[in-house]
C-alpha positions as protocol buffer text, in pm:
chain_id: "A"
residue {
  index: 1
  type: UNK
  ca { x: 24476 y: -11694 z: 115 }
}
residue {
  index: 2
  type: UNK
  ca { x: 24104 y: -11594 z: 91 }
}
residue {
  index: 3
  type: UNK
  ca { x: 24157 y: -11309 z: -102 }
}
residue {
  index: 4
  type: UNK
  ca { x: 24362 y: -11525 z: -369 }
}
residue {
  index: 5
  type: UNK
  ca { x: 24075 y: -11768 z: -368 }
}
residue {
  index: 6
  type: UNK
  ca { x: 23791 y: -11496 z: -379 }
}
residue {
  index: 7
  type: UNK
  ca { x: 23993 y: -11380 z: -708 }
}
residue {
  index: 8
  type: UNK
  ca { x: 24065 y: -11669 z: -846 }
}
residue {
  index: 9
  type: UNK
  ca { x: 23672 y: -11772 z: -855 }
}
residue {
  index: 10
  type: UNK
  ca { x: 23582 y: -11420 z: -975 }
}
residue {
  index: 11
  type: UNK
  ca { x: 23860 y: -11505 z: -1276 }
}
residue {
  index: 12
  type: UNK
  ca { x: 23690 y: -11840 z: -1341 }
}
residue {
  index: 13
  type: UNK
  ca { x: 23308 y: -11640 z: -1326 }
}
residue {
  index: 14
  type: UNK
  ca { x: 23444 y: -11380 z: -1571 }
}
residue {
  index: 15
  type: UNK
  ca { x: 23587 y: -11649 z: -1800 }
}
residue {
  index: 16
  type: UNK
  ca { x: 23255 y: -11816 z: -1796 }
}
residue {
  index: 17
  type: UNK
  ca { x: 23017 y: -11558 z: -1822 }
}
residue {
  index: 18
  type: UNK
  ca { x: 23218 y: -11430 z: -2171 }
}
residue {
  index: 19
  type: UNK
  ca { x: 23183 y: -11733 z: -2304 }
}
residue {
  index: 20
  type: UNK
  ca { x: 22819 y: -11784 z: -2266 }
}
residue {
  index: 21
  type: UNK
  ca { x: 22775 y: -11438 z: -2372 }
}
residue {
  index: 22
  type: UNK
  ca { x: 22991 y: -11479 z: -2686 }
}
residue {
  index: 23
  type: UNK
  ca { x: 22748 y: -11833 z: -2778 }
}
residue {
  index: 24
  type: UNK
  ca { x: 22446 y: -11611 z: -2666 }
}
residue {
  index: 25
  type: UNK
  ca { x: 22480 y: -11341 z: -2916 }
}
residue {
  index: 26
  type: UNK
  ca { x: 22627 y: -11551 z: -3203 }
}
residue {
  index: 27
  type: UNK
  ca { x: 22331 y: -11779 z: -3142 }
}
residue {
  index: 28
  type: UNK
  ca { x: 22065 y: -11510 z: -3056 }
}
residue {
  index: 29
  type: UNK
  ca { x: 22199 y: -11358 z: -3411 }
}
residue {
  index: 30
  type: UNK
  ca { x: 22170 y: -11709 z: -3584 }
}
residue {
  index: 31
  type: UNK
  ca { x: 21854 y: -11773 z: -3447 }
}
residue {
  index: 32
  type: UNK
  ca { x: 21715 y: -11467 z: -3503 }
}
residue {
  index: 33
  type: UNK
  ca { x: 21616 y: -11465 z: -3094 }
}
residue {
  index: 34
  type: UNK
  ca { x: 21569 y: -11142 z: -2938 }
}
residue {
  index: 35
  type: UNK
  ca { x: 21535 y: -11372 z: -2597 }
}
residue {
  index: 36
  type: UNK
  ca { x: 21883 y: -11517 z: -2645 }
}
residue {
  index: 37
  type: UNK
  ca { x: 22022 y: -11228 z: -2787 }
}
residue {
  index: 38
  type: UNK
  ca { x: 21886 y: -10987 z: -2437 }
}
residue {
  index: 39
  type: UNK
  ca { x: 22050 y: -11331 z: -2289 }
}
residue {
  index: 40
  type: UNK
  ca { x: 22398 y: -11271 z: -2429 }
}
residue {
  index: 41
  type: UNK
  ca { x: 22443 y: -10938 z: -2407 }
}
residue {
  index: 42
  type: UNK
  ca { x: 22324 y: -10912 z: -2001 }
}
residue {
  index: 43
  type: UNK
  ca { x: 22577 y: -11190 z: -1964 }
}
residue {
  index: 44
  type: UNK
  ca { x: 22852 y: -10930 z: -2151 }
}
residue {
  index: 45
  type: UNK
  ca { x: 22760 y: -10666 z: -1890 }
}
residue {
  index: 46
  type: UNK
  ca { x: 22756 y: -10858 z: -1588 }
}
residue {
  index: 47
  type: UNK
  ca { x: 23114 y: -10985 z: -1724 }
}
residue {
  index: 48
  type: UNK
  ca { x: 23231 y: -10624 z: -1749 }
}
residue {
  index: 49
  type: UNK
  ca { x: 23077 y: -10595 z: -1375 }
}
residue {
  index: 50
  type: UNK
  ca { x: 23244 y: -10939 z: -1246 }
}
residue {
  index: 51
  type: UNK
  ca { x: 23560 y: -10742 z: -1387 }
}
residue {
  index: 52
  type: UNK
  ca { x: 23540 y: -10421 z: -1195 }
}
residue {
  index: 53
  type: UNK
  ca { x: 23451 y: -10627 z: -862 }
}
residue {
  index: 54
  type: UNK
  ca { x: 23747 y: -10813 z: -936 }
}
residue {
  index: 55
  type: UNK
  ca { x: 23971 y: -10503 z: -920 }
}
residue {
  index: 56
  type: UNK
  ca { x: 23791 y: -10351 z: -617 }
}
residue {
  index: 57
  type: UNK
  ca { x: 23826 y: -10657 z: -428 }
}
residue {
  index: 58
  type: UNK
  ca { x: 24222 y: -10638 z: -488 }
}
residue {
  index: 59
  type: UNK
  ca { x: 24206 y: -10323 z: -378 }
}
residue {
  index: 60
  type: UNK
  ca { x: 23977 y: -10422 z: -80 }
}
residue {
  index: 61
  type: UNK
  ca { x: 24294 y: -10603 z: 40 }
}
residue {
  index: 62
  type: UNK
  ca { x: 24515 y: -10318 z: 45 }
}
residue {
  index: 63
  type: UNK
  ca { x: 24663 y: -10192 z: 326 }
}
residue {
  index: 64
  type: UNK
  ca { x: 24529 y: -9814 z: 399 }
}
residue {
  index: 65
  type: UNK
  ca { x: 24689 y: -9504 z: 190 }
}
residue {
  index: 66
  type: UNK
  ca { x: 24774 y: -9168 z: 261 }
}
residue {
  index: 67
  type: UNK
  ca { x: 24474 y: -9064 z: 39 }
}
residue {
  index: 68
  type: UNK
  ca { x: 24243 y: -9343 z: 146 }
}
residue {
  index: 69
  type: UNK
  ca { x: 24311 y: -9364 z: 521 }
}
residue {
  index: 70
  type: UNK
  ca { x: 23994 y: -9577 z: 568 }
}
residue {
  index: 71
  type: UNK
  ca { x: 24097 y: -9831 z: 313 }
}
residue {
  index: 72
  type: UNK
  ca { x: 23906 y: -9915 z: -23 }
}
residue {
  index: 73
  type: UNK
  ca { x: 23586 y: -10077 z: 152 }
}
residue {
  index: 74
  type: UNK
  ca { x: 23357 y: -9813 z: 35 }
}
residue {
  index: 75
  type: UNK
  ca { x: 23413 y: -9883 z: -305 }
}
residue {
  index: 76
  type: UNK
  ca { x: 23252 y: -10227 z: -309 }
}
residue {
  index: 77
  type: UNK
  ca { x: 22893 y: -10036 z: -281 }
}
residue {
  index: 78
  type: UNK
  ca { x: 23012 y: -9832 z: -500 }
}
residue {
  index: 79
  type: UNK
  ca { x: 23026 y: -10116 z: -776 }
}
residue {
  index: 80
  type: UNK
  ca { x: 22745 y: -10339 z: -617 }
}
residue {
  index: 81
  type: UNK
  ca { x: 22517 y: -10021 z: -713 }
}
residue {
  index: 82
  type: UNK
  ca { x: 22670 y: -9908 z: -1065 }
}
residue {
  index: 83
  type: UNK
  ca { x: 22599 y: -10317 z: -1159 }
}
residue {
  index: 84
  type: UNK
  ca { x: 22248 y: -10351 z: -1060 }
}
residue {
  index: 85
  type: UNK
  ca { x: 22162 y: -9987 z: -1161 }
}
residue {
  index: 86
  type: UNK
  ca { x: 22281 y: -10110 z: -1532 }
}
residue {
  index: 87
  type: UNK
  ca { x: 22151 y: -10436 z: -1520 }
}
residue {
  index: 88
  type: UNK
  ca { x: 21795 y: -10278 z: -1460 }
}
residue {
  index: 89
  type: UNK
  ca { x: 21804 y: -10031 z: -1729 }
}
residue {
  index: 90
  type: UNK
  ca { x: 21897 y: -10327 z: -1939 }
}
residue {
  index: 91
  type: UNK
  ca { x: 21590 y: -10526 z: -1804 }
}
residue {
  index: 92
  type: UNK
  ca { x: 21392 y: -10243 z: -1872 }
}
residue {
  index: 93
  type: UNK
  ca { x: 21457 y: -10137 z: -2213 }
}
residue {
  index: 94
  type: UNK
  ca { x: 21466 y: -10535 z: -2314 }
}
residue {
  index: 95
  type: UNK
  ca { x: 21100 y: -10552 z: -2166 }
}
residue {
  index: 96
  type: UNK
  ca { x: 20996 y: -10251 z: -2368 }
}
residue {
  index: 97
  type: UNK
  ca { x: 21181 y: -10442 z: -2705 }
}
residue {
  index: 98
  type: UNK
  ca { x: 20970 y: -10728 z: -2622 }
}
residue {
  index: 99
  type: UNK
  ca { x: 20620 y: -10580 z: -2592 }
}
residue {
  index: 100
  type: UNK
  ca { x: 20693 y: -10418 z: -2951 }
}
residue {
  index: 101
  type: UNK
  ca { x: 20756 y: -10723 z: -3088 }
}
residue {
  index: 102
  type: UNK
  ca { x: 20439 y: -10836 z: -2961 }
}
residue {
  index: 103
  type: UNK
  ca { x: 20261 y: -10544 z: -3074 }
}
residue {
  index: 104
  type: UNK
  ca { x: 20445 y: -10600 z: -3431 }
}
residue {
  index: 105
  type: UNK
  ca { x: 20317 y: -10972 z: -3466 }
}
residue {
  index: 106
  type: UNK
  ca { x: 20598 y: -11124 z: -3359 }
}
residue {
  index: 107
  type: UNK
  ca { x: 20903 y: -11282 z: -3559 }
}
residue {
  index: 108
  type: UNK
  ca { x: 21034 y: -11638 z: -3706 }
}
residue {
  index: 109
  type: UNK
  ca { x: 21265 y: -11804 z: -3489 }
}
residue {
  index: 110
  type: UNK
  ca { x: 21473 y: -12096 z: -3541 }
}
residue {
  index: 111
  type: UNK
  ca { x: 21398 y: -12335 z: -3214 }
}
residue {
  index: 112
  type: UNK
  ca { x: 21662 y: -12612 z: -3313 }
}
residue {
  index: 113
  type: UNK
  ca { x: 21909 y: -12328 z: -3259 }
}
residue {
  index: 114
  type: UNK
  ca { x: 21767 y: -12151 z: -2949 }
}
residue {
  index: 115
  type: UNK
  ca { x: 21705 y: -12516 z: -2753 }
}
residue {
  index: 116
  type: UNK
  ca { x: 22098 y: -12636 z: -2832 }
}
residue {
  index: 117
  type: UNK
  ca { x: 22201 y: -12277 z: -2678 }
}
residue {
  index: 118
  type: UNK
  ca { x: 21941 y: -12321 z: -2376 }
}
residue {
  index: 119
  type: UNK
  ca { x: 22071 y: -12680 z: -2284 }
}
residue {
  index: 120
  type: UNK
  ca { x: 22425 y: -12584 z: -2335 }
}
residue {
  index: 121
  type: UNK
  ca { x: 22390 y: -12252 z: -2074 }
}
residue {
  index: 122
  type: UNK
  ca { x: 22192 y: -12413 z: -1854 }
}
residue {
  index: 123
  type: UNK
  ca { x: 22406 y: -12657 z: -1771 }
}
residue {
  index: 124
  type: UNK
  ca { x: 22730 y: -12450 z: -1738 }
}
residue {
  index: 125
  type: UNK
  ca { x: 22534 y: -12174 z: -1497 }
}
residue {
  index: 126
  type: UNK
  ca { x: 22407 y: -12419 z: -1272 }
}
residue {
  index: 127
  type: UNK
  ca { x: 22788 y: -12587 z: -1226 }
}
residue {
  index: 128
  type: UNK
  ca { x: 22893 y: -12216 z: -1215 }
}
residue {
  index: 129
  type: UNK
  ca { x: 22611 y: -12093 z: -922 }
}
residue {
  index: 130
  type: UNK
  ca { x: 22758 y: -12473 z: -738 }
}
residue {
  index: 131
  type: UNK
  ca { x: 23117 y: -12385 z: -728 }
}
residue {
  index: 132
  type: UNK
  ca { x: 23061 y: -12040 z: -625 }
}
residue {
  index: 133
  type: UNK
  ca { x: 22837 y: -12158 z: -309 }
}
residue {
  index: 134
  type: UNK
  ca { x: 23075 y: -12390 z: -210 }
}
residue {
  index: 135
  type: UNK
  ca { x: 23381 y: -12148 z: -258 }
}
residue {
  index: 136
  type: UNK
  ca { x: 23219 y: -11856 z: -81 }
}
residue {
  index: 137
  type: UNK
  ca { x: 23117 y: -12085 z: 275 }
}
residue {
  index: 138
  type: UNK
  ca { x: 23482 y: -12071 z: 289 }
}
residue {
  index: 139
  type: UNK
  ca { x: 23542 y: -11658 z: 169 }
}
residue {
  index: 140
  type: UNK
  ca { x: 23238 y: -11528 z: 309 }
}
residue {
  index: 141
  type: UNK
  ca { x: 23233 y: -11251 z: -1 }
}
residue {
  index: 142
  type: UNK
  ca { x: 22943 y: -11061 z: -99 }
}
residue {
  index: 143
  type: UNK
  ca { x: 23075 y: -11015 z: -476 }
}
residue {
  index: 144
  type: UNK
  ca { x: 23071 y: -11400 z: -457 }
}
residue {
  index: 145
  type: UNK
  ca { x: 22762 y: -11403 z: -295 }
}
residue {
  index: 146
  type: UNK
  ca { x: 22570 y: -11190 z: -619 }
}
residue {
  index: 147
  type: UNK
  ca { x: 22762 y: -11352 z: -846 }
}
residue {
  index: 148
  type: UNK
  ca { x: 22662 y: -11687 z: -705 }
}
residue {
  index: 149
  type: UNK
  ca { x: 22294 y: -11532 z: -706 }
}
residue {
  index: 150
  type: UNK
  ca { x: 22354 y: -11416 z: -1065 }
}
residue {
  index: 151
  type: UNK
  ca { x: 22434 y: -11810 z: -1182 }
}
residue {
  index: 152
  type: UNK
  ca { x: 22103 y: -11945 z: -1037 }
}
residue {
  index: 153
  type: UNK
  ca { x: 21890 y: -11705 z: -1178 }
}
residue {
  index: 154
  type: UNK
  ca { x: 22015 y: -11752 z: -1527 }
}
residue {
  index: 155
  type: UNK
  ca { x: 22050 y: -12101 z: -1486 }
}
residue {
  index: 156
  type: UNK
  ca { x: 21664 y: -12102 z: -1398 }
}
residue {
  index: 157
  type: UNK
  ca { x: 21564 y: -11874 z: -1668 }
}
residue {
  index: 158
  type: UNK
  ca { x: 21755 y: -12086 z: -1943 }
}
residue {
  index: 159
  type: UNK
  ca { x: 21596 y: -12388 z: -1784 }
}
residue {
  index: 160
  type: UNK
  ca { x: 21253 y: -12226 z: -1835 }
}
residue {
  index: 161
  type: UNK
  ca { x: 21353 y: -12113 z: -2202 }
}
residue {
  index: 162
  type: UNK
  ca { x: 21484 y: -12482 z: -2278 }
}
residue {
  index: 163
  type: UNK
  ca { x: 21131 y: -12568 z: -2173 }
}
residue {
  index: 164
  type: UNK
  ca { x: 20940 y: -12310 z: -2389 }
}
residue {
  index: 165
  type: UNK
  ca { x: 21168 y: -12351 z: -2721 }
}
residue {
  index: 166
  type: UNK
  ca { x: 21113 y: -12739 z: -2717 }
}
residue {
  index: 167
  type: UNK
  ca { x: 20716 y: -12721 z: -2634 }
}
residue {
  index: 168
  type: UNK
  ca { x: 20712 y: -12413 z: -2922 }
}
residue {
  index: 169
  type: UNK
  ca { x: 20916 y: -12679 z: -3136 }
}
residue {
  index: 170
  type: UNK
  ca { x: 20636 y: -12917 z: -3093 }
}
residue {
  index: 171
  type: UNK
  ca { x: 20393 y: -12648 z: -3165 }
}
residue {
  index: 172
  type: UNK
  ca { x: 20538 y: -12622 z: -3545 }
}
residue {
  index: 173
  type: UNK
  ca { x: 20365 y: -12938 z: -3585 }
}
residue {
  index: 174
  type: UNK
  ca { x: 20038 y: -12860 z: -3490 }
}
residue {
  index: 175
  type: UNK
  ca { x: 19774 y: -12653 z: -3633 }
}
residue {
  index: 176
  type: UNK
  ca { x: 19877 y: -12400 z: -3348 }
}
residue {
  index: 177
  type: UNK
  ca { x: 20213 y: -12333 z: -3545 }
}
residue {
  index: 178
  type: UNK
  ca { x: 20122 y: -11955 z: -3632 }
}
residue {
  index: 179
  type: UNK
  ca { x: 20120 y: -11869 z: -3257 }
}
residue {
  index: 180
  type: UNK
  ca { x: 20526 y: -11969 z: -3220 }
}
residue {
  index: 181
  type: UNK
  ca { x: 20597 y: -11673 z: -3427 }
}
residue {
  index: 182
  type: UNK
  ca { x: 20482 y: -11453 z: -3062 }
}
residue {
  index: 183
  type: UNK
  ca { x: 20688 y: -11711 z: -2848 }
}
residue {
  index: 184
  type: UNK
  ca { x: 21030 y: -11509 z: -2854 }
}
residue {
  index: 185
  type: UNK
  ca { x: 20901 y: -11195 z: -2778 }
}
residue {
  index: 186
  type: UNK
  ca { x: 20674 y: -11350 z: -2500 }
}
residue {
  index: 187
  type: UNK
  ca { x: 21004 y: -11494 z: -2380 }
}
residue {
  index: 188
  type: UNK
  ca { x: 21179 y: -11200 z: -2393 }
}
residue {
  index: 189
  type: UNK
  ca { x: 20918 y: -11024 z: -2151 }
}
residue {
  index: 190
  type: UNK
  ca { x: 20864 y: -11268 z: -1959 }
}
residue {
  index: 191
  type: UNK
  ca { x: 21280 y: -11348 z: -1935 }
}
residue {
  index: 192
  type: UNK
  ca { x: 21314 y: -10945 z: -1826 }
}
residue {
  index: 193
  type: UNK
  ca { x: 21017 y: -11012 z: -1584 }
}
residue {
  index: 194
  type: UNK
  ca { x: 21203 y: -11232 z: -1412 }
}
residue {
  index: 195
  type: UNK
  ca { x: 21536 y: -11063 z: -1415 }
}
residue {
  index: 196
  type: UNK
  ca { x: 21448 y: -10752 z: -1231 }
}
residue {
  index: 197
  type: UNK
  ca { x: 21425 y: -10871 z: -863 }
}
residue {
  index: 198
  type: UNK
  ca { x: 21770 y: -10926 z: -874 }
}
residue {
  index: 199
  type: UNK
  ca { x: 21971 y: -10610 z: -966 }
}
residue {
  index: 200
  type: UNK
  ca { x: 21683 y: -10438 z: -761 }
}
residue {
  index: 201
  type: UNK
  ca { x: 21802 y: -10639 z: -482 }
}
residue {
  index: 202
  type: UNK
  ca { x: 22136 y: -10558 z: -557 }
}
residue {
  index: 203
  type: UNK
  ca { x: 22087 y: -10170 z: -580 }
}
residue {
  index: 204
  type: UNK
  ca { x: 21893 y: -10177 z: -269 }
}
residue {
  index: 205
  type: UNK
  ca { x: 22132 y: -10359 z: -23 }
}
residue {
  index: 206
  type: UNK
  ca { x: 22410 y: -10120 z: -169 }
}
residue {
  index: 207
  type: UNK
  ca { x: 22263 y: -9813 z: -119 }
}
residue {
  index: 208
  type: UNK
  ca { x: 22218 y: -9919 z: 236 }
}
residue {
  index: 209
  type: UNK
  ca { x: 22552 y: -9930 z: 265 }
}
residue {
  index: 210
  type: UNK
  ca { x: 22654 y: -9626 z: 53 }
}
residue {
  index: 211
  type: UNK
  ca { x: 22441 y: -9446 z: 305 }
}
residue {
  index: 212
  type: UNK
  ca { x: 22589 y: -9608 z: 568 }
}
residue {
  index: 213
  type: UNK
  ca { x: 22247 y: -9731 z: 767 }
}
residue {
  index: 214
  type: UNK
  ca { x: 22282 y: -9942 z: 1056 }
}
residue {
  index: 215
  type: UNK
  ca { x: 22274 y: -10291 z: 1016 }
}
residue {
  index: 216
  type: UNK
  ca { x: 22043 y: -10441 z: 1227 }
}
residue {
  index: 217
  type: UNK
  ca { x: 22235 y: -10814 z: 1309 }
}
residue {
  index: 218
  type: UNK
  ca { x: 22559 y: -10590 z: 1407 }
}
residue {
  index: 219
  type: UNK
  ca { x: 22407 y: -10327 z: 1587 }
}
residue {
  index: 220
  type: UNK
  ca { x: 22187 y: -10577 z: 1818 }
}
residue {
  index: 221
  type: UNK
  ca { x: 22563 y: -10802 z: 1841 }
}
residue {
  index: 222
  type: UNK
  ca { x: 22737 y: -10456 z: 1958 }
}
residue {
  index: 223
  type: UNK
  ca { x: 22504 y: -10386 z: 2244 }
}
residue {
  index: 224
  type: UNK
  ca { x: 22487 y: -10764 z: 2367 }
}
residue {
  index: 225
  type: UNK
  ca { x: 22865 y: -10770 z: 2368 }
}
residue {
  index: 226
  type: UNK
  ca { x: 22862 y: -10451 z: 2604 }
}
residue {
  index: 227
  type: UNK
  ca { x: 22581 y: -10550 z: 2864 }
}
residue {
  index: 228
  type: UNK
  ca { x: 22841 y: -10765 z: 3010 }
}
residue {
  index: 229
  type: UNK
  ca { x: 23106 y: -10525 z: 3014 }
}
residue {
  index: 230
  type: UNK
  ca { x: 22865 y: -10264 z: 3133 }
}
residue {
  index: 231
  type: UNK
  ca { x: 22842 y: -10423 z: 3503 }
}
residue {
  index: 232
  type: UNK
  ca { x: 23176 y: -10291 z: 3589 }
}
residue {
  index: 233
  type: UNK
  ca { x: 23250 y: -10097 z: 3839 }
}
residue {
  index: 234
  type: UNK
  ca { x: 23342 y: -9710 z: 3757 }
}
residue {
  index: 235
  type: UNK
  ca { x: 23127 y: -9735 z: 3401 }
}
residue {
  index: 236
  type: UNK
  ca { x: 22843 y: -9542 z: 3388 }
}
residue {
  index: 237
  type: UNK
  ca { x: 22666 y: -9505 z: 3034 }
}
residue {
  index: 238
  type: UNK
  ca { x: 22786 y: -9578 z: 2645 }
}
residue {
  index: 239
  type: UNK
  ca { x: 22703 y: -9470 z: 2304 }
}
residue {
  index: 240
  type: UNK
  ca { x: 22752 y: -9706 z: 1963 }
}
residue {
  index: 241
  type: UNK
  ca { x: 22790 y: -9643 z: 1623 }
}
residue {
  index: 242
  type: UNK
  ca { x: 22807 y: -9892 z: 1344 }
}
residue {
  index: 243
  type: UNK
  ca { x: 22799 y: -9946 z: 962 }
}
residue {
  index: 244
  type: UNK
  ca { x: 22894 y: -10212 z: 724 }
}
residue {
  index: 245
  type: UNK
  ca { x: 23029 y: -10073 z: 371 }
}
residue {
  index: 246
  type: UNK
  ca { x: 23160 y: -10352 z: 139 }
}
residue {
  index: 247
  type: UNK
  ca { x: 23291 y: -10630 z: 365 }
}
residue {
  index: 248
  type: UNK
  ca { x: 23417 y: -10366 z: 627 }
}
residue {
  index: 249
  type: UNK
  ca { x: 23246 y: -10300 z: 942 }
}
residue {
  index: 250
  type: UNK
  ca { x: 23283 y: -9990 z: 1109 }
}
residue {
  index: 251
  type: UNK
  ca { x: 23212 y: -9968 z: 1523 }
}
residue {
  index: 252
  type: UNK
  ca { x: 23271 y: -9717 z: 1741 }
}
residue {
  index: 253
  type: UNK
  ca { x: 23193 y: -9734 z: 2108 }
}
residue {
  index: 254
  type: UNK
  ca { x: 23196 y: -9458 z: 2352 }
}
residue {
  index: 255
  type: UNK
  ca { x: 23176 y: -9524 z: 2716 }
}
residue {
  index: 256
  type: UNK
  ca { x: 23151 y: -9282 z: 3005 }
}
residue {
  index: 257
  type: UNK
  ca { x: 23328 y: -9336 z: 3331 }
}
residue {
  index: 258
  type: UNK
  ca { x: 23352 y: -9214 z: 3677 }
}
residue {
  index: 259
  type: UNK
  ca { x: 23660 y: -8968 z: 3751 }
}
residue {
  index: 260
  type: UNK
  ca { x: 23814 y: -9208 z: 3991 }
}
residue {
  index: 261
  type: UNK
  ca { x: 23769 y: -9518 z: 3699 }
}
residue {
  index: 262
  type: UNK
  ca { x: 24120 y: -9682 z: 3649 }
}
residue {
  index: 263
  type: UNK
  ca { x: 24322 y: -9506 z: 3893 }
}
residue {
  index: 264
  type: UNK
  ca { x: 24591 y: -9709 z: 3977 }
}
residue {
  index: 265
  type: UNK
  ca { x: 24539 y: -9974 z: 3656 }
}
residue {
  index: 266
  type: UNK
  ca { x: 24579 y: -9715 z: 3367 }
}
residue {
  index: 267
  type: UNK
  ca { x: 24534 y: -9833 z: 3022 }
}
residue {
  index: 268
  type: UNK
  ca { x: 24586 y: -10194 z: 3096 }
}
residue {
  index: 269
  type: UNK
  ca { x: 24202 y: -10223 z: 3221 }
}
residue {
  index: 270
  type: UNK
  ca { x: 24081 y: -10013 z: 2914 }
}
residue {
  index: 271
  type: UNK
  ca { x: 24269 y: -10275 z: 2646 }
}
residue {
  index: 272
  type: UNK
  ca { x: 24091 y: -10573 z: 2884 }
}
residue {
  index: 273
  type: UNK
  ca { x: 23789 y: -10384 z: 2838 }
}
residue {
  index: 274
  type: UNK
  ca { x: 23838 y: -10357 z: 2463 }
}
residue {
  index: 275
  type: UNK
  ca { x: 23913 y: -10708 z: 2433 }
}
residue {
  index: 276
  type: UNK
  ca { x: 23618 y: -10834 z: 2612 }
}
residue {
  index: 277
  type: UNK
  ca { x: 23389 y: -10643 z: 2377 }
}
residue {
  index: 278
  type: UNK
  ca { x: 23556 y: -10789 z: 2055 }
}
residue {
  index: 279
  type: UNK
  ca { x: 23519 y: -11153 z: 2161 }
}
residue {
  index: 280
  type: UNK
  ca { x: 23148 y: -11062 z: 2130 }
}
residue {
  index: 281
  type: UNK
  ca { x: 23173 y: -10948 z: 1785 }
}
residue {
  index: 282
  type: UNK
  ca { x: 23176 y: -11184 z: 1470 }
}
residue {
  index: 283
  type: UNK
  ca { x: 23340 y: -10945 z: 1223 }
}
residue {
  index: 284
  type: UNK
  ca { x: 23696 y: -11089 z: 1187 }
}
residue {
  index: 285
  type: UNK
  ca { x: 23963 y: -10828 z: 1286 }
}
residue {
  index: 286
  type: UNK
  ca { x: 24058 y: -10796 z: 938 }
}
residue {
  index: 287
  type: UNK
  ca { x: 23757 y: -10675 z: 791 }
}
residue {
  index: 288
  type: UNK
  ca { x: 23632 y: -10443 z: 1079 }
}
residue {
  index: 289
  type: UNK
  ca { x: 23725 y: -10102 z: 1179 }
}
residue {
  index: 290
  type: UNK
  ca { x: 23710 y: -10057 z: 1561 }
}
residue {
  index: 291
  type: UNK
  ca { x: 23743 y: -9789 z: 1842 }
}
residue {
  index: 292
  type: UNK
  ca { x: 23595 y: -9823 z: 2190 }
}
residue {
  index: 293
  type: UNK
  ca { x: 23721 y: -9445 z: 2379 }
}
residue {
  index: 294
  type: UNK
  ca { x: 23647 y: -9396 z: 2721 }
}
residue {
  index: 295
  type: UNK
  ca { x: 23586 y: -9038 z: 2874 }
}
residue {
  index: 296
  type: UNK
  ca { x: 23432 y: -8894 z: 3207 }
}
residue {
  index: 297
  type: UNK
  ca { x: 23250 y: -8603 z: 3051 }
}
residue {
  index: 298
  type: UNK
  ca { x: 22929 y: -8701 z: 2898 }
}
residue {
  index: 299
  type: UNK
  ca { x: 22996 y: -8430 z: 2669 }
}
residue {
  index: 300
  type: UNK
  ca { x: 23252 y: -8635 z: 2448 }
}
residue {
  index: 301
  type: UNK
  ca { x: 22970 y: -8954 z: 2415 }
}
């Protein structure tokens, strides 16, 4: 039922996003705006993104193959860090466009163009970054999650645009008009400025998972969850291991016993054991691979 949901919104998102890219670029080209135009065509890419997350969150939901015996978790990294790595070369080589232009005297722009694009995009990415936070309280998906992310940012940044065309409008009036030729280009740099915390966020918390480094919140969670446990009679020491890769978390618990621990109550105790420690966990079972092993030689932790 989540999945289906977390889908269906990525469907919508796609839908969207191609749509403001198609105005973007037909407007950027109309207006002769390299701002709108850099606008429109990161809006193509992050569609062509909001795509491929689409189909590795389908295949998140498979069940595990012969090939793929841990399940298609690992992917969503994968993705998360091909996106942001793109959308920051993109940034980068906008940001050098616009500091040319600059250095070129700028360019004529039409603003009665550029503010009816800015007005209509801003409003459809802030209803767009709405529904998305109100879906994803429910999914809990962090595709949703940057995608949500995603909609803010460019509803901000075509708020602040709206702002600059209209006062740059205003400007055409005044004896200050031969400055609005350097506004596009100023926007443009300024536009890439801004753009570039966020696939560097996104690259960053993916490679953390690509290279499978601890998270902090789970690891702390795994060790409160076993002090209890810990008190038992016949347990002597334990080892953890965890990672989070796409929304799958990965535990692995080793506890060492006395010789004599569970004589007489067998694998029954060990199961109790087990499910003690996953009450303590907040990973749903669904979405978390976990193996607690017990053993009296040290050797095997």
């Amino acid at each position: 039922m989540l999945a289906s949901l977390e889908q269906r919104t990525l469907k919508i998102s796609i839908v969207a996003t191609l749509a403001v890219s198609a105005l973007g670029v037909t407007l950027g080209l109309l207006a002769g705006s390299q701002s709108i135009l850099f606008d429109g065509v990161f809006s193509t890419i992050d569609a062509a993104m909001s795509g491929l997350a689409l189909l590795v969150a389908r295949l998140a939901e498979r069940e595990v193959s012969e090939r793929f015996q841990h399940g298609y978790w690992h992917l969503e990294p994968m993705v998360a860090a091909l996106n942001g790595s793109i959308l920051l070369l993109l940034c980068f080589y906008a940001f050098l466009n616009a500091v040319l232009g600059l250095l070129e005297g700028g360019r004529e722009l039409t603003f009665g163009l550029a503010i009816v694009y800015a007005a209509v995009v801003a409003l459809v990415c802030f209803a767009m970054h709405a529904y998305e936070k109100r879906i994803n309280r429910r999914v809990d998906s962090e595709f949703l999650r940057i995608d949500a992310q995603s909609w803010l940012m460019a509803a901000l940044i075509t708020s602040a645009l709206l702002v600059a065309f209209a006062i740059a409008l205003i400007l055409e009036t005044t004896r200050w008009a031969h400055f609005t030729r350097y506004v596009d280009s100023l926007l443009l740099a300024v536009l890439t400025l801004c753009f570039m915390p966020v696939p560097i966020g996104i690259v960053r918390r993916a490679l953390r998972e690509v290279f499978l480094i601890a998270p902090g919140e789970l690891d702390s969670e795994v060790h409160a969850a076993m002090a209890p446990v810990m008190t038992r009679d016949g347990l002597l020491e334990y080892t953890s291991h965890v990672a989070k890769t796409g929304r799958g978390h990965f535990i692995e618990i080793h506890i060492v016993t006395t010789p004599e621990f569970a004589v007489g109550e067998g694998v029954a105790v060990m199961d109790e054991i087990r499910e003690q420690i996953a009450s303590g966990l907040t990973p749903p079972p669904e979405r978390r691979w976990f193996t607690v092993a017990f053993t009296a030689d040290p050797r095997w932790v």
